[in-house]
C-alpha positions, 0 to 999 in steps of 0.5 A: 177903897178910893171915894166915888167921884161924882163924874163917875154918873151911874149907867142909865143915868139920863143926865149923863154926859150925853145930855148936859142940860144948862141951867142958872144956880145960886147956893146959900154960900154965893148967891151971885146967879151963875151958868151950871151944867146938870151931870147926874145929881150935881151942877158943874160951875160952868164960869168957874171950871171954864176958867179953871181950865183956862179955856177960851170960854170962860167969858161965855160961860162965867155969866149970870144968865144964859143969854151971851152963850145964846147970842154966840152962835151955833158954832160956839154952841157946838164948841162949848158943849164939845169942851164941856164933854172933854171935862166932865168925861178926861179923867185928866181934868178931874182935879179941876173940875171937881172942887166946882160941882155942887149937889143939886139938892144944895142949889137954888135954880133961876130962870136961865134966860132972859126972856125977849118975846113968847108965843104959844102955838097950837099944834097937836091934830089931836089936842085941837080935833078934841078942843073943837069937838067940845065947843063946836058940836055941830061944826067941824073939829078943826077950823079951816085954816088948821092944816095950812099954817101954825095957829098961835098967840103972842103971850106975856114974856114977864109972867114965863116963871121958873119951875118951882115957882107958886102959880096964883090962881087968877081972877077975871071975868066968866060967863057962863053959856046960861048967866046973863052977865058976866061975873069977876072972881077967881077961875073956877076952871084953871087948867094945865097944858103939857107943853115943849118950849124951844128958847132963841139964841141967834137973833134975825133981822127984821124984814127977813123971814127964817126958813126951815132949813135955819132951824139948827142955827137960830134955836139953842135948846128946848125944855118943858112947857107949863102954859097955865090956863083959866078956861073959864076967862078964855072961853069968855074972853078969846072971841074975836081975838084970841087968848089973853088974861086967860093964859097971861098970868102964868107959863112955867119953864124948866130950869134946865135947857136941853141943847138941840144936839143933846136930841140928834137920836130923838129927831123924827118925822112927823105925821104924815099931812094931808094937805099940801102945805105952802112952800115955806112950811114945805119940809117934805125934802127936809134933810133932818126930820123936824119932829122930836122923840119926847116921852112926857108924863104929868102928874098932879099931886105925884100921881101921874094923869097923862102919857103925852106923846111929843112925836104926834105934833102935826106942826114941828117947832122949825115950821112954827119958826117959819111961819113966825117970822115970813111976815118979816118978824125978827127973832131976838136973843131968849125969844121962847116959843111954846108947841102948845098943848101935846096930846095923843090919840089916846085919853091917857094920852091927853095933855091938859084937864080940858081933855082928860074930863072933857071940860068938866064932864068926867072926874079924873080919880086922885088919891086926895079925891075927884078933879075936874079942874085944879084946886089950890093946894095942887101941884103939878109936875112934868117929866119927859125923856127922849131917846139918845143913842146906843139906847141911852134916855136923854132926861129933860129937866122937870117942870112944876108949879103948885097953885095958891089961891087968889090975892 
């Protein structure tokens, strides 16, 4: 009986050659980083079988970071992934590409792309509504500006590690409602937040704004989020301008980018608004729906806590690009931007610890014992799926991060 080929990717498989995430790997045999395509359990040598093949995109795809593909454009983008279909799927390429796929078990996975600038939004109704309720009681949940435009911060580009990556547990300053000063030590309240982030591939020029319907052409892919948060040093510190050391220190990304065209059956509408918007966020006459079909899962220590749903976000990733660039801010090449934390309307459905305890409040139960908030030791995996057509599950590359203790 002739030996399985590892092309031949069992029904169901969500990394089919309908998905073709990119990624960048090493193996202990070549430590140089190269560009690899994720085909079931095995990683296609992008550079190497492009090259091959003889194909026009050797160049592109014979690089140590994703960054030249990102800056080439929605056409190149569209044609590679259209090549690389043709040569994990034509029985004629076998032969070629075969020699040029390694287990996945066998790679070390980096960070894929060089990261330019990052910001984090905050766009789930039910994310910011619960946030409100705690720390605002007496006020309204949301603030007054919530409905009108993205709210965000620009955070650290060179603390986005990738997944995998230990997540050292920060110190800083925390005061308490009751102390009467401030103490430093490490974050007694260190949290998570199931994220999506979108990475830049075509840049902008400066002074002229990005509008929704540019989306598709400025943005390669999107991937799983981990904004790591200490609680404790924001709640001190983000008054009167917002997050700093509080999430600075940790974003963990999945080594794996989805393509957006890896998405085209998982696109919806999102929530219906009940605030007229601006014209520049206006995407009610919008031709593609600007929301996403995710399905997240997040466990802590293997046990899952949470269900986030992505389609709940009020705010959708080419609103959130619109309003990040109409002052004329200009995108660059491996800009990432995060949707900020997703939530549901279900406590199961909560995205960070803040919420499934209500900030402490209420323990959530694990095998190992009771959490509020994260100890050291804990690892925290994301996994999510969207889906593709003829009922097939597109998988998005995990994201996990374990904490250790402060230096």
């Amino acid at each position: 009986m002739p030996q399985q080929s590892p092309l031949d990717v069992p029904e169901g498989d969500p990394f089919g050659p309908h998905n073709l995430p990119y990624g960048v790997f090493s193996t202990p045999e070549d430590p140089r980083h190269r560009i690899g395509v994720r085909i079931g359990g095995y990683v296609l040598d992008a550079g190497a079988a492009a090259a091959a093949l003889g194909s026009p995109y050797a160049g592109l795809l014979g690089q140590p970071s994703l960054n030249p593909l990102l800056a080439a454009g929605r056409t190149a983008w569209r044609d590679v992934r259209r090549a690389l279909t043709a040569w994990v799927t034509d029985p004629g390429h076998r032969g070629t590409v075969e020699p040029h796929l390694t287990p996945l078990d066998a790679v070390t996975l980096h960070l894929p792309y060089e990261v330019a600038d990052y910001v984090d939004f905050y766009a789930s109704e039910h994310h910011a509504t619960n946030v409100g309720k705690m720390f605002r009681p007496d006020g309204d949940a949301l603030t007054p500006n919530w409905k009108h435009l993205p709210i965000g911060y620009h955070g650290r580009s060179g603390t986005v590690v990738v997944s995998g990556t230990d997540v050292v547990r920060p110190s800083g300053q925390r005061k308490a409602p009751t102390d009467p000063a401030p103490v430093f030590g490490p974050s007694v309240k260190l949290d998570i937040e199931a994220e999506v982030g979108f990475v830049v591939g075509a840049p902008s020029e400066l002074g002229r704004p990005v509008g929704l319907g540019e989306f598709e052409d400025h943005v390669f892919g999107l991937f799983l989020l981990n904004d790591w948060s200490a609680r404790d040093i924001q709640a001190w510190e983000y008054v009167p301008l917002g997050p700093f050391l509080g999430k600075s220190f940790a974003t963990s990304v999945s080594a794996w980018v989805t393509p957006l065209e890896a998405l085209d059956a998982a696109r919806v509408a999102p929530p219906a608004r009940d605030f007229p918007l601006l014209p520049y966020l206006d995407d009610a006459g919008a031709e593609t729906p600007g929301g996403f079909d995710l399905h997240i899962s997040v466990s802590i220590n293997g046990q899952e806590v949470a269900r986030p749903p992505f389609a709940s976000m009020y705010w959708t990733a080419a609103q959130q690009l619109a309003h990040m660039t109409v002052n004329g801010a200009s995108l660059r090449t491996g800009d990432v931007f995060g949707s900020g934390t997703v939530s549901g309307p279900e406590v199961g459905q909560r995205g960070s610890l803040l919420e499934l305890t209500w900030n402490g409040r209420d323990a959530i139960e694990l095998a190992d014992g009771k959490r509020t908030f994260l100890e050291d030791g804990d690892t925290v995996t994301m996994t999510a799926w969207a889906p593709g057509a003829d009922g097939a599950r597109v998988g998005l590359g995990e994201v996990t991060g374990r904490i250790v203790g402060s230096r």
